[in-house]
N, CA, C and O atoms as CSV, one atom per row, in Angstrom:
chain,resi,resn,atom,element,x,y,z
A,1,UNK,N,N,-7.732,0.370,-15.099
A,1,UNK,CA,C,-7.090,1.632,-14.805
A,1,UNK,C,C,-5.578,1.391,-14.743
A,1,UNK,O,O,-5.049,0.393,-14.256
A,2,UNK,N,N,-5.250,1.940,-15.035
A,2,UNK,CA,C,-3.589,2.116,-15.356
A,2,UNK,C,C,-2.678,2.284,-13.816
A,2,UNK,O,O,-3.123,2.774,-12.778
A,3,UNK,N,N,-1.372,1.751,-14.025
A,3,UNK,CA,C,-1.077,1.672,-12.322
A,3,UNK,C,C,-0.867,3.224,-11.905
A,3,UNK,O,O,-1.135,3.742,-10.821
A,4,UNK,N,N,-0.132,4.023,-13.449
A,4,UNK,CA,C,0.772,5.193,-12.808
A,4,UNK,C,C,-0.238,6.403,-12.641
A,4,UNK,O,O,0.172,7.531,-12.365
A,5,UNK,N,N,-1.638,6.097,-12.829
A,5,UNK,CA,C,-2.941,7.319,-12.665
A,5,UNK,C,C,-3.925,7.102,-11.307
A,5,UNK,O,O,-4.906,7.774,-10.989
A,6,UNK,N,N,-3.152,5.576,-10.393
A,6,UNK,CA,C,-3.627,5.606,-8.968
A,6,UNK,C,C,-3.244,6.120,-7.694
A,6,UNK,O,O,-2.247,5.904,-7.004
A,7,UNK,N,N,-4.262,6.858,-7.525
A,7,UNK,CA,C,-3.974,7.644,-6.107
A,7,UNK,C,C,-3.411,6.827,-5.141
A,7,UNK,O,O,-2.426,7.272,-4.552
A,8,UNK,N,N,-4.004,5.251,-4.730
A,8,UNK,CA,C,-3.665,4.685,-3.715
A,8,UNK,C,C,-3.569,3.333,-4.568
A,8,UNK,O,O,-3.654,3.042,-5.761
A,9,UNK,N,N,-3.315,2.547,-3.182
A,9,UNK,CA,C,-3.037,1.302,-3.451
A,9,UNK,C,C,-3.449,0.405,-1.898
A,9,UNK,O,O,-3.254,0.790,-0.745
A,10,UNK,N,N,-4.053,-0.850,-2.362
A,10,UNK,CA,C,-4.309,-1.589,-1.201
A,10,UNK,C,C,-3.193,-2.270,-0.639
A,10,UNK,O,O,-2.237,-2.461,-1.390
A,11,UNK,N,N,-3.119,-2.725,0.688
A,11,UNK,CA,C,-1.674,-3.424,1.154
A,11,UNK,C,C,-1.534,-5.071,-0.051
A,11,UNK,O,O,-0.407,-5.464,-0.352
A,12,UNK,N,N,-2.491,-5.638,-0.453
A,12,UNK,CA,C,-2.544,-6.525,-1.308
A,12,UNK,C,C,-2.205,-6.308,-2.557
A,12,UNK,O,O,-1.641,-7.211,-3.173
A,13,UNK,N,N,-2.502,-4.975,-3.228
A,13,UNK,CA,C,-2.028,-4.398,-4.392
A,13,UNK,C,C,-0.136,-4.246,-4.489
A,13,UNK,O,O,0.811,-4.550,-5.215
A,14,UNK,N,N,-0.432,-3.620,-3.315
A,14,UNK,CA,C,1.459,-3.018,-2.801
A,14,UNK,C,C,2.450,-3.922,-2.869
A,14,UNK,O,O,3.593,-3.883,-3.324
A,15,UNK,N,N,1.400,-5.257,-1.996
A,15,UNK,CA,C,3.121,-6.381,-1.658
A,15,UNK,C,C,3.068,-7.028,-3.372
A,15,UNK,O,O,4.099,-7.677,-3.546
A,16,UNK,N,N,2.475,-7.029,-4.221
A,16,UNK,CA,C,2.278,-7.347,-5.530
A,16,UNK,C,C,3.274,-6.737,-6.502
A,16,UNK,O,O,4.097,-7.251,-7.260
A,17,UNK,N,N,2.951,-5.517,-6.251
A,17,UNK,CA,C,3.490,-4.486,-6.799
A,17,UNK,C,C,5.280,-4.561,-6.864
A,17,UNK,O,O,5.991,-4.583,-7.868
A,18,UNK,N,N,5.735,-4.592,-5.220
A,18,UNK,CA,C,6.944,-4.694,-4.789
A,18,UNK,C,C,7.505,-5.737,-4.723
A,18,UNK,O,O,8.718,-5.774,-4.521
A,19,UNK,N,N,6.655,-7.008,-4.899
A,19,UNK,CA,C,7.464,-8.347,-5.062
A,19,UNK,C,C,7.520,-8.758,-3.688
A,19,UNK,O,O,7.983,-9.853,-3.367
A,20,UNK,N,N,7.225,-8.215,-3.150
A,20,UNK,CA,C,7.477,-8.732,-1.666
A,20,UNK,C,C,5.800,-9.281,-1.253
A,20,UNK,O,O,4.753,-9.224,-1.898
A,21,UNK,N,N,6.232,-10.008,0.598
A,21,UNK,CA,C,4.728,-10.844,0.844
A,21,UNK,C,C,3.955,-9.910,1.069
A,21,UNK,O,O,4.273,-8.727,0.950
A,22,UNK,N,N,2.559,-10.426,1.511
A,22,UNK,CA,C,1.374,-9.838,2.225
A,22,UNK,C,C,2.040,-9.097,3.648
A,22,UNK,O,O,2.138,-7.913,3.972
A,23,UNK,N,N,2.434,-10.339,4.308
A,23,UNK,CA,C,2.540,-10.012,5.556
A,23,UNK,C,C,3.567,-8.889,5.886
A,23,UNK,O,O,3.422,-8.035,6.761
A,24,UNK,N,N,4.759,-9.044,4.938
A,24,UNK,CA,C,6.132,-7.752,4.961
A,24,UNK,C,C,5.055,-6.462,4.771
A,24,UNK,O,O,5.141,-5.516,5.555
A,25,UNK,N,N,4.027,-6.460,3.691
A,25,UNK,CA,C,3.669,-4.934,3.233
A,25,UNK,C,C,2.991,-4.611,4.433
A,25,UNK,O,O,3.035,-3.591,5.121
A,26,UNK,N,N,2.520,-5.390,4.527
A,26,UNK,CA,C,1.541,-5.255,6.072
A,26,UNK,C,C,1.860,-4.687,7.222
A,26,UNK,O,O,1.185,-3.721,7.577
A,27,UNK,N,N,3.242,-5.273,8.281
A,27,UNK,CA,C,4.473,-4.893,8.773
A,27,UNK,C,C,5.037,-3.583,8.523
A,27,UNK,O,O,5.187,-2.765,9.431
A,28,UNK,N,N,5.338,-3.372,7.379
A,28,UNK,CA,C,6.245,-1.812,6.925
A,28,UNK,C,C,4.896,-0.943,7.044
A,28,UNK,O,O,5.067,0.083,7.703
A,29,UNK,N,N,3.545,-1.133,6.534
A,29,UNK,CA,C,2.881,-0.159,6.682
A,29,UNK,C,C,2.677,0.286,8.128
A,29,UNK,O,O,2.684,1.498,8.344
A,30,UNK,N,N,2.437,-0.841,9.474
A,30,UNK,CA,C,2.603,-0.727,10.393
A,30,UNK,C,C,3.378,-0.041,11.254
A,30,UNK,O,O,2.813,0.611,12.133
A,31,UNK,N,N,4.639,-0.049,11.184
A,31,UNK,CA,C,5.681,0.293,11.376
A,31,UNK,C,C,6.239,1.753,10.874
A,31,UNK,O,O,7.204,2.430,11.231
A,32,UNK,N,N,5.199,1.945,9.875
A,32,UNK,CA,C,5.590,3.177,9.154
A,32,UNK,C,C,6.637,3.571,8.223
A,32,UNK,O,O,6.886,4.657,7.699
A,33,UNK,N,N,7.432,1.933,8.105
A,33,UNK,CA,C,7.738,2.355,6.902
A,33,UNK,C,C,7.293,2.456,5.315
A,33,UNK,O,O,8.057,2.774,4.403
A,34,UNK,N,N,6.200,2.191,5.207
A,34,UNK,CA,C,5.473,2.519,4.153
A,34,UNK,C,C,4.404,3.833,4.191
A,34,UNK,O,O,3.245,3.460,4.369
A,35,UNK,N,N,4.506,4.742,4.109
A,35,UNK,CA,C,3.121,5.771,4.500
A,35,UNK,C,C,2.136,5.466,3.988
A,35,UNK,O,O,2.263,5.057,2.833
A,36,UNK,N,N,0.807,5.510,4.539
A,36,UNK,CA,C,-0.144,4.510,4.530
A,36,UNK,C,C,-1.500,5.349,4.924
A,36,UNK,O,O,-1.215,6.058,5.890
A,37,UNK,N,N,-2.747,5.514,4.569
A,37,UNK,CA,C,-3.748,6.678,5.613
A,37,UNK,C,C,-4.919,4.837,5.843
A,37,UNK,O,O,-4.734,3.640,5.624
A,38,UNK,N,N,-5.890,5.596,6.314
A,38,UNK,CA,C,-6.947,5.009,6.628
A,38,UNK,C,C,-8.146,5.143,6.690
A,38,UNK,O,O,-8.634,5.995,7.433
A,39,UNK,N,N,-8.595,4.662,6.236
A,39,UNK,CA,C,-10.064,4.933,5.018
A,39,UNK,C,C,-11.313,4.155,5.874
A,39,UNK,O,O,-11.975,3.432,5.130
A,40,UNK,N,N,-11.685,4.159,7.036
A,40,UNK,CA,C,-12.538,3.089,7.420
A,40,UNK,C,C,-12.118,2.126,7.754
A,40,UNK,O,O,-11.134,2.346,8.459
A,41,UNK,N,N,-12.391,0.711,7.603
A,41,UNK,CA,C,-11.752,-0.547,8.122
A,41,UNK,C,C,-10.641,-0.626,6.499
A,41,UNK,O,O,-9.911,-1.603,6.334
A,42,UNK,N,N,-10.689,0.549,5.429
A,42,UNK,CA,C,-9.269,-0.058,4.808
A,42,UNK,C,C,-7.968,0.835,4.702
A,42,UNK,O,O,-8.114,2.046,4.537
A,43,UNK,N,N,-7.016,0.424,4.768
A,43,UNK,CA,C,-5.794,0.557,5.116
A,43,UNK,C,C,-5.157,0.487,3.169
A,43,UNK,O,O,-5.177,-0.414,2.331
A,44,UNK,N,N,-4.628,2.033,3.145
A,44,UNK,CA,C,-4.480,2.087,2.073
A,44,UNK,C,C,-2.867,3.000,1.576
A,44,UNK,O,O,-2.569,3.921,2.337
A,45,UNK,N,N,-2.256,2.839,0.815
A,45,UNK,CA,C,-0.773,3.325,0.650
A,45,UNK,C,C,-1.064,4.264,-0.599
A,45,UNK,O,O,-1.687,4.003,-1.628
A,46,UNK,N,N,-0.316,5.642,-0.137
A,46,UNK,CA,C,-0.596,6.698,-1.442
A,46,UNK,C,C,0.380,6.334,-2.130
A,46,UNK,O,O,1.323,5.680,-1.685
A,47,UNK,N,N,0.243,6.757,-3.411
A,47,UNK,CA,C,1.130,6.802,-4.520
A,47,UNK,C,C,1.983,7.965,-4.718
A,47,UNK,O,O,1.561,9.115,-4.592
A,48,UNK,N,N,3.049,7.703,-4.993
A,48,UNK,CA,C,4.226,8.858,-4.676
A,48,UNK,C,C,3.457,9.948,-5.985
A,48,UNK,O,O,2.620,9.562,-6.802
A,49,UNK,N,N,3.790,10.776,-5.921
A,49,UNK,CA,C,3.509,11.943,-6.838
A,49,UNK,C,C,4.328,12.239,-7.600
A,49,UNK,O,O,4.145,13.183,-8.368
């Protein structure tokens, strides 16, 4: 699947994505600077529109 037709993204997908670590995407989602919902035990980042 193509990146720019995904709704979300996993925090493992994200810090990939952005070049940055696990643990930073992890952190900003925390923190809220990443907006982020929650799906059950997964923790997931929407894709801008």
């Amino acid at each position: 699947m193509a990146a720019e037709t995904r709704l979300t993204y996993n925090v493992e997908e994200l810090a990939d994505l952005m070049g940055i670590s696990q643990n930073l995407a992890y952190e900003a989602v925390h923190t809220g600077t990443i907006p982020s919902i929650r799906i059950g035990r997964r923790l997931l980042r929407v894709a801008p529109s």
